[in-house]
DRENKOL-745648 format. One record per residue (C-alpha): residue number from 0; z, x, y; residue in three letters. Coordinates in steps of 0.5 Angstrom, whole numbers. Last residue first. Layout:
N
<rec><num>NUM</num><pz>Z</pz><px>X</px><py>Y</py><residuo>ALA</residuo></rec>
...
! end
This chain:
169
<rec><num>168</num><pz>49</pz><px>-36</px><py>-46</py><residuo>UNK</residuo></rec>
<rec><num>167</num><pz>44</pz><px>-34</px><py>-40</py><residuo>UNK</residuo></rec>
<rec><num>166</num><pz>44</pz><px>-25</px><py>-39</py><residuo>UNK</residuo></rec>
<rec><num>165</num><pz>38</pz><px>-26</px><py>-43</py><residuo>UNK</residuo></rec>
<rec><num>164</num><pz>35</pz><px>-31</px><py>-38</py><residuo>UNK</residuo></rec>
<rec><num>163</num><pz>36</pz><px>-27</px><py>-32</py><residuo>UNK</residuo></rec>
<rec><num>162</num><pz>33</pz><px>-21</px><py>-35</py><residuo>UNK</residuo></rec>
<rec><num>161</num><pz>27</pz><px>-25</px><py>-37</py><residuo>UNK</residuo></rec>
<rec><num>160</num><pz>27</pz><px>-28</px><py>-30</py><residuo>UNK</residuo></rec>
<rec><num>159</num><pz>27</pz><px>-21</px><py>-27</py><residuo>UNK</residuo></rec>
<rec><num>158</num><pz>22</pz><px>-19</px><py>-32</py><residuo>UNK</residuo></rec>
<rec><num>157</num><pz>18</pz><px>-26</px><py>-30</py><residuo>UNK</residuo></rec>
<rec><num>156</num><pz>18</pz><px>-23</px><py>-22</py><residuo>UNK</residuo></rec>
<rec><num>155</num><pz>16</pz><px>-16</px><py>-23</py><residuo>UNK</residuo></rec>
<rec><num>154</num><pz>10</pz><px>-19</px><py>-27</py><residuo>UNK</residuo></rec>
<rec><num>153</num><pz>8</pz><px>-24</px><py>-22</py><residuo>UNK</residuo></rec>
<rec><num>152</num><pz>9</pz><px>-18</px><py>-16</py><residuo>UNK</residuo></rec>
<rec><num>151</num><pz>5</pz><px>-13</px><py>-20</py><residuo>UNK</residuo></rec>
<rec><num>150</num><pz>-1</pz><px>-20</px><py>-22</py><residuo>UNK</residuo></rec>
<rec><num>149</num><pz>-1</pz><px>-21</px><py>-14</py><residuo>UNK</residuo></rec>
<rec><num>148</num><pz>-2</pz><px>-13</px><py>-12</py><residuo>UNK</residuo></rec>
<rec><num>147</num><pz>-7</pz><px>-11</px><py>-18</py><residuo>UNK</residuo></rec>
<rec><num>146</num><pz>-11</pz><px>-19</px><py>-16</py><residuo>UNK</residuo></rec>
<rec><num>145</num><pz>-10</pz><px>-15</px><py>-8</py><residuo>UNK</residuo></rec>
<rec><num>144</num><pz>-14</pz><px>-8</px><py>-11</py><residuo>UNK</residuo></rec>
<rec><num>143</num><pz>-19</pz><px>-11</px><py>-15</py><residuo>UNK</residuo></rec>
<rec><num>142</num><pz>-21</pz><px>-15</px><py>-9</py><residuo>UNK</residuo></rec>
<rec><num>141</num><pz>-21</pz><px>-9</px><py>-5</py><residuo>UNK</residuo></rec>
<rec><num>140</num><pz>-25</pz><px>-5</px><py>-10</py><residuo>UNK</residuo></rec>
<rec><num>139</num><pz>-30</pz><px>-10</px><py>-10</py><residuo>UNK</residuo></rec>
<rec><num>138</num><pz>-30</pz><px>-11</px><py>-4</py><residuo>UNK</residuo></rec>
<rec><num>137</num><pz>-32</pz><px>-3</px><py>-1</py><residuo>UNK</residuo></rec>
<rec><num>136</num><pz>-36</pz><px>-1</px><py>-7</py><residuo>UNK</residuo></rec>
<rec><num>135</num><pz>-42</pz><px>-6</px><py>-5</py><residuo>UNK</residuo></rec>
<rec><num>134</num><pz>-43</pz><px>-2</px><py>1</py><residuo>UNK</residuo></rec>
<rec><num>133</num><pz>-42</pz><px>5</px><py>-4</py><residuo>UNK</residuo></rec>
<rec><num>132</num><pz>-48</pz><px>1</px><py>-8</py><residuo>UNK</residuo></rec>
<rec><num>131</num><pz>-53</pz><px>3</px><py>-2</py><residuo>UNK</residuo></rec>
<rec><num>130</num><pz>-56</pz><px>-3</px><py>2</py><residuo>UNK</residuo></rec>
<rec><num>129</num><pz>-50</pz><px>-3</px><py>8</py><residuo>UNK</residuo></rec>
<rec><num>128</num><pz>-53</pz><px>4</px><py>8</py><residuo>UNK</residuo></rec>
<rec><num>127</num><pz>-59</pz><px>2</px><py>11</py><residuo>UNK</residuo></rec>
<rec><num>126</num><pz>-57</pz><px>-1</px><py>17</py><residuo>UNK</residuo></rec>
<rec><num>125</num><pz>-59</pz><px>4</px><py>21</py><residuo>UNK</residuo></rec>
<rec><num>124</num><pz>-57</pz><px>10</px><py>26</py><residuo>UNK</residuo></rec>
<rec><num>123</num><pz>-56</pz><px>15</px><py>21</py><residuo>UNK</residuo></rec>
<rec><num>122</num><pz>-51</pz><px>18</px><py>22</py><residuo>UNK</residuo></rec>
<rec><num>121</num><pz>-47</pz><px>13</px><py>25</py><residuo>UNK</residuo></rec>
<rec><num>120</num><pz>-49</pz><px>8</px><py>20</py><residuo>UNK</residuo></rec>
<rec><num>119</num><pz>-49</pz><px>13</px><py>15</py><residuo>UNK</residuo></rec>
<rec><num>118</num><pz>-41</pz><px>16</px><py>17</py><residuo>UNK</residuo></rec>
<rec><num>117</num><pz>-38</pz><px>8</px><py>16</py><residuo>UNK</residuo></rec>
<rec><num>116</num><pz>-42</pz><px>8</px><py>9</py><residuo>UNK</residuo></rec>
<rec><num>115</num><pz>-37</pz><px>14</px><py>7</py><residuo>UNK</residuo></rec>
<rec><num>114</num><pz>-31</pz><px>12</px><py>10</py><residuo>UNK</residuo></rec>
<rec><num>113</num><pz>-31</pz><px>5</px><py>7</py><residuo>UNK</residuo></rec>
<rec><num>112</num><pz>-33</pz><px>8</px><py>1</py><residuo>UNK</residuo></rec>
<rec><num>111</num><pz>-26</pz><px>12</px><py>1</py><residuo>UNK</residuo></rec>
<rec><num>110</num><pz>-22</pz><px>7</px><py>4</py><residuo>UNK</residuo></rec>
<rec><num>109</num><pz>-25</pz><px>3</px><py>-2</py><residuo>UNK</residuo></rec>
<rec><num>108</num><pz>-24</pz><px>8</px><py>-7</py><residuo>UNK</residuo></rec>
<rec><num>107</num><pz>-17</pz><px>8</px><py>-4</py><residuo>UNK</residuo></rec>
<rec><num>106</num><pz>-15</pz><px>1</px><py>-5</py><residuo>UNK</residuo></rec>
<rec><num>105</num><pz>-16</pz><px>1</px><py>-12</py><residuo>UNK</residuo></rec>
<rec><num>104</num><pz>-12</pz><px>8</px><py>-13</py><residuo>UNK</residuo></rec>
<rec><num>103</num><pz>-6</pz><px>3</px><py>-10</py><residuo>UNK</residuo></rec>
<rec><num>102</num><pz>-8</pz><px>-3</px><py>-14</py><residuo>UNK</residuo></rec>
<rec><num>101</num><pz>-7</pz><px>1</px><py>-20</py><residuo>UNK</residuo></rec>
<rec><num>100</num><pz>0</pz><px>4</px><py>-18</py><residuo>UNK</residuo></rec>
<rec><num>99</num><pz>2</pz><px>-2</px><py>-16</py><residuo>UNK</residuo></rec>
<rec><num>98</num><pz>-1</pz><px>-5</px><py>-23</py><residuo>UNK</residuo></rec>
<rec><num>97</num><pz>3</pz><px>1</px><py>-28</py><residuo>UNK</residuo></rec>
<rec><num>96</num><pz>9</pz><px>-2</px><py>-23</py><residuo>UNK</residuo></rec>
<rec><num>95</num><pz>10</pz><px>-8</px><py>-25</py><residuo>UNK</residuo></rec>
<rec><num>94</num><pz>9</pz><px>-6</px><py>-32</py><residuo>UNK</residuo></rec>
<rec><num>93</num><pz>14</pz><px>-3</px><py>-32</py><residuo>UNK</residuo></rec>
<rec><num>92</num><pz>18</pz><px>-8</px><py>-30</py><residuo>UNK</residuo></rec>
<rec><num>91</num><pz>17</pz><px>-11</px><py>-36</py><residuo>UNK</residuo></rec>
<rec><num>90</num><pz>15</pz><px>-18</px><py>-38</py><residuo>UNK</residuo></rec>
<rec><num>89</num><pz>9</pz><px>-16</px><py>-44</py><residuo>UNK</residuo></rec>
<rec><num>88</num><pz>14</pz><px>-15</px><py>-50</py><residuo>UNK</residuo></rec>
<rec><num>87</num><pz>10</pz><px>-16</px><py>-56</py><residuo>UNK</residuo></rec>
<rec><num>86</num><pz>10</pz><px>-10</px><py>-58</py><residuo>UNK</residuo></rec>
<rec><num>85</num><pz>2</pz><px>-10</px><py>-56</py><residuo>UNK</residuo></rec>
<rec><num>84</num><pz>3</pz><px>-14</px><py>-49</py><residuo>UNK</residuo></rec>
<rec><num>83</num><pz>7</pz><px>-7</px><py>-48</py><residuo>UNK</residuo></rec>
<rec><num>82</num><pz>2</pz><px>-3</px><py>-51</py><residuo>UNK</residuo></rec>
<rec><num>81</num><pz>-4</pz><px>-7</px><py>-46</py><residuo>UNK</residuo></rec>
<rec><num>80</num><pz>0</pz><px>-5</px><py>-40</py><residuo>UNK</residuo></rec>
<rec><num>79</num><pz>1</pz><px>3</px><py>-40</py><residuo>UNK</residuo></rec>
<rec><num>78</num><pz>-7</pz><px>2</px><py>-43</py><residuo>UNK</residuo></rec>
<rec><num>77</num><pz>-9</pz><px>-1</px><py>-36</py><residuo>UNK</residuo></rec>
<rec><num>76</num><pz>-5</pz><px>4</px><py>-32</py><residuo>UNK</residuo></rec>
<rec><num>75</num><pz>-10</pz><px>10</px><py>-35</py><residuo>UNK</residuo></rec>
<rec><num>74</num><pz>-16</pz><px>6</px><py>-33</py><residuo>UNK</residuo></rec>
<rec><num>73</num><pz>-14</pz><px>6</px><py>-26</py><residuo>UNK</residuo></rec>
<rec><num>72</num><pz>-12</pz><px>13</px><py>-26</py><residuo>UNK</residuo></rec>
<rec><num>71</num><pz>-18</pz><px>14</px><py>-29</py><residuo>UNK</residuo></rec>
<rec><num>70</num><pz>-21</pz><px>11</px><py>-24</py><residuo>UNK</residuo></rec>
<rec><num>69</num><pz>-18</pz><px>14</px><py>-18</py><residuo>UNK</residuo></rec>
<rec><num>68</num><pz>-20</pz><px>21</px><py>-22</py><residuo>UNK</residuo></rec>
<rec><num>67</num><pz>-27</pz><px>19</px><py>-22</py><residuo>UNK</residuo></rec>
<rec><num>66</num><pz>-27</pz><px>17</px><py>-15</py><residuo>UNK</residuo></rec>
<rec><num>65</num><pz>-27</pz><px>24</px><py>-14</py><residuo>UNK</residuo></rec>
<rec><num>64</num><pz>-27</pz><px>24</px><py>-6</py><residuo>UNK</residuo></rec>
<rec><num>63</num><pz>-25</pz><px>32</px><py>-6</py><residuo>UNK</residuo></rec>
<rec><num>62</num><pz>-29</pz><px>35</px><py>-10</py><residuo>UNK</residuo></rec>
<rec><num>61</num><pz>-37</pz><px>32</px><py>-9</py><residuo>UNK</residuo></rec>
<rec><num>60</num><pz>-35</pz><px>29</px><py>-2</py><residuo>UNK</residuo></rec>
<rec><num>59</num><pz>-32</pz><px>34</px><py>1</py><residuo>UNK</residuo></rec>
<rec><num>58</num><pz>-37</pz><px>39</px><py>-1</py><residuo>UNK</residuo></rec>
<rec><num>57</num><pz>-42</pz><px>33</px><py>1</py><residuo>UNK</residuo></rec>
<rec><num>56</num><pz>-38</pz><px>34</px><py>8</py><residuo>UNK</residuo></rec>
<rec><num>55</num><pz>-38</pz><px>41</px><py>9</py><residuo>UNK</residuo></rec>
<rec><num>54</num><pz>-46</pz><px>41</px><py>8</py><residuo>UNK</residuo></rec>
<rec><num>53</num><pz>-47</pz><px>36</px><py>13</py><residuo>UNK</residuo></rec>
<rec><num>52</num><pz>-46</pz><px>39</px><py>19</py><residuo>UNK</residuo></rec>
<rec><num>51</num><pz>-51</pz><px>45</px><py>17</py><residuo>UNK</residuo></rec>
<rec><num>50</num><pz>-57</pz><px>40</px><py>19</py><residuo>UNK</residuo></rec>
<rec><num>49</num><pz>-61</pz><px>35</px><py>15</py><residuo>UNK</residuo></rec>
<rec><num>48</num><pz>-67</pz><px>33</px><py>14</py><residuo>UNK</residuo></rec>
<rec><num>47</num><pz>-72</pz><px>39</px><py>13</py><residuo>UNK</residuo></rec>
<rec><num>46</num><pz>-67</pz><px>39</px><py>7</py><residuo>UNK</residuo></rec>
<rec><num>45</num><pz>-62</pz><px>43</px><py>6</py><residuo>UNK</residuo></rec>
<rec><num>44</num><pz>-58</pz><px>49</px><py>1</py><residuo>UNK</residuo></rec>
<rec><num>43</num><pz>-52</pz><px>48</px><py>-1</py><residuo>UNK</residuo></rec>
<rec><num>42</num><pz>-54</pz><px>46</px><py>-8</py><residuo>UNK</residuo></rec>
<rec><num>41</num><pz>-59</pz><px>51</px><py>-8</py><residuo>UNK</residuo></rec>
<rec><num>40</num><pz>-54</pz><px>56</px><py>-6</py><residuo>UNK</residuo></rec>
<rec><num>39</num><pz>-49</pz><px>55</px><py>-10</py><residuo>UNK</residuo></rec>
<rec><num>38</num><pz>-52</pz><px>55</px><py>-18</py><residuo>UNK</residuo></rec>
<rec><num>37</num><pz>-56</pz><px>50</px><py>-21</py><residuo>UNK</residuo></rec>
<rec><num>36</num><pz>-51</pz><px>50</px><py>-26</py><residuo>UNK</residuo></rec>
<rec><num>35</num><pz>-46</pz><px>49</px><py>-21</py><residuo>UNK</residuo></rec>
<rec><num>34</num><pz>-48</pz><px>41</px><py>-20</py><residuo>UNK</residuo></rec>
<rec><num>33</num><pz>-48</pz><px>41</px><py>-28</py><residuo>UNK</residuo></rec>
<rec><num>32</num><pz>-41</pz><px>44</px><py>-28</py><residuo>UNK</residuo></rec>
<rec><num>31</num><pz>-38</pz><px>39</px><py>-23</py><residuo>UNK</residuo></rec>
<rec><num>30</num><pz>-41</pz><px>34</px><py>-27</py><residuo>UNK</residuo></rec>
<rec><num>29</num><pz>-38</pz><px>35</px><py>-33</py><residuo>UNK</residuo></rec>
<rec><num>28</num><pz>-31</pz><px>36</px><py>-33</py><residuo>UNK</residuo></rec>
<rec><num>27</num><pz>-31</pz><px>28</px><py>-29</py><residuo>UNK</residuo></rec>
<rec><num>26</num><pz>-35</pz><px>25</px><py>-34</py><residuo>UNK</residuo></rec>
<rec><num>25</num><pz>-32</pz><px>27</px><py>-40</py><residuo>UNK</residuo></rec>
<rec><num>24</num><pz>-25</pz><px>24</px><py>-37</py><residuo>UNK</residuo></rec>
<rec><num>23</num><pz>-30</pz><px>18</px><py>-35</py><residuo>UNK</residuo></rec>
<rec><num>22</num><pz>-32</pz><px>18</px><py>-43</py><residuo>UNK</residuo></rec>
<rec><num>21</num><pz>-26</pz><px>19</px><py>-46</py><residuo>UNK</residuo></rec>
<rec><num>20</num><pz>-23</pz><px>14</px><py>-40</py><residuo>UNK</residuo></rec>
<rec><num>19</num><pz>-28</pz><px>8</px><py>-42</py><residuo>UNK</residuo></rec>
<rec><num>18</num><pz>-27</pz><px>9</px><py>-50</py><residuo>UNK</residuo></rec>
<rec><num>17</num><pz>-19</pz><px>9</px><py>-49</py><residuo>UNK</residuo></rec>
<rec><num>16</num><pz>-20</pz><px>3</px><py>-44</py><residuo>UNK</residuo></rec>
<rec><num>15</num><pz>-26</pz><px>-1</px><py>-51</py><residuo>UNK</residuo></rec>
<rec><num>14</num><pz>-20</pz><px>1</px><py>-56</py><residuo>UNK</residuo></rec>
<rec><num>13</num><pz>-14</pz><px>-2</px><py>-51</py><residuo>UNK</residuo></rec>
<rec><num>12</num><pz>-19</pz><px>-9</px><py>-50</py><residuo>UNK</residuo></rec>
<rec><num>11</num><pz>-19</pz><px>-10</px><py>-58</py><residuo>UNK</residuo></rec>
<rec><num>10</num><pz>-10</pz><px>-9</px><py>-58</py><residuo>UNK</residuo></rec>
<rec><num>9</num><pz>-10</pz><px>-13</px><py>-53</py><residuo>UNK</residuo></rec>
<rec><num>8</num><pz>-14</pz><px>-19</px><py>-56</py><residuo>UNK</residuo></rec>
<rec><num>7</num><pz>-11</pz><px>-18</px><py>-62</py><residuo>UNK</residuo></rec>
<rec><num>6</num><pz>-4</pz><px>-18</px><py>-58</py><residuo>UNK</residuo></rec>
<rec><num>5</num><pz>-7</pz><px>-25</px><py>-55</py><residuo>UNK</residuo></rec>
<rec><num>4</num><pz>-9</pz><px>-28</px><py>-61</py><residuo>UNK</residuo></rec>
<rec><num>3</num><pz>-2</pz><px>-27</px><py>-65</py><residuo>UNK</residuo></rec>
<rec><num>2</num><pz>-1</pz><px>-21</px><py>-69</py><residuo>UNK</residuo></rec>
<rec><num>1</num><pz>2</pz><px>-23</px><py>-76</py><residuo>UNK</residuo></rec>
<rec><num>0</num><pz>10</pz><px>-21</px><py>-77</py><residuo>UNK</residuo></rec>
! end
């Protein structure tokens, strides 16, 4: 049976998810390595600018807040979605909570942002942090995360109709 035009289109995006999270995977071994490379004294070790508060933090920051993990979550739920659409049955429950679990990762690398822009306005007592990409993280993310939620709740729904119909004599 010939493919139709959205499977193709399904099966072009799964190619260009699976590259993402190869190179997002990649990137998450990588970095924690390069950062240590330059051995944990140096890394640690601060500025005139900056006092023994914030070295807690940016360990935090550089091993706890791993929003690459978020992303290849979110990447990895994408996949989930985009084989199903290539069987050819998209309408599954499946799919409902590959996007909820989607949405949720997108919500807190927003949280996460949130948090971290809030500290640099405290911190640094100026409006500059509203400038950085982590201000922009914050909607973007959020928007993500609720378009995640509404297409969770249409997917849900059309499997629920499905069955409906396939029960239907």
């Amino acid at each position: 049976m010939e493919k139709t035009a959205v499977q193709k289109l399904a099966g072009a995006l799964k190619v260009l998810v699976t590259i993402t999270l190869v190179c997002n995977l990649v990137a998450l071994l990588l970095v924690p390595g390069m950062s240590l490379m330059k051995g944990p004294e140096e890394l640690l070790a601060l500025t005139p600018y900056e006092n023994p508060l914030e070295v807690p933090l940016r360990v935090g920051i550089a091993f706890v807040l791993r929003w690459g993990i978020c992303t290849a979550v979110i990447l990895w739920q994408g996949r989930r979605v985009l084989g199903t659409i290539l069987t050819g049955a998209p309408f599954r429950a499946e799919n409902g909570v590959s996007l909820r679990r989607a949405a949720v990762c997108c919500f807190l690398i927003a949280a996460a942002a949130l948090a971290r822009v809030v500290w640099g306005l405290f911190y640094y007592g100026s409006v500059a942090p509203l400038l950085t990409y982590n201000a922009l993280f914050v909607p973007i993310f959020i928007l993500g995360g609720l378009l995640c939620l509404v297409m969770s709740a249409l997917f849900r729904q059309a499997a629920e109709l499905k069955a409906e119909n396939d029960l239907t004599i």
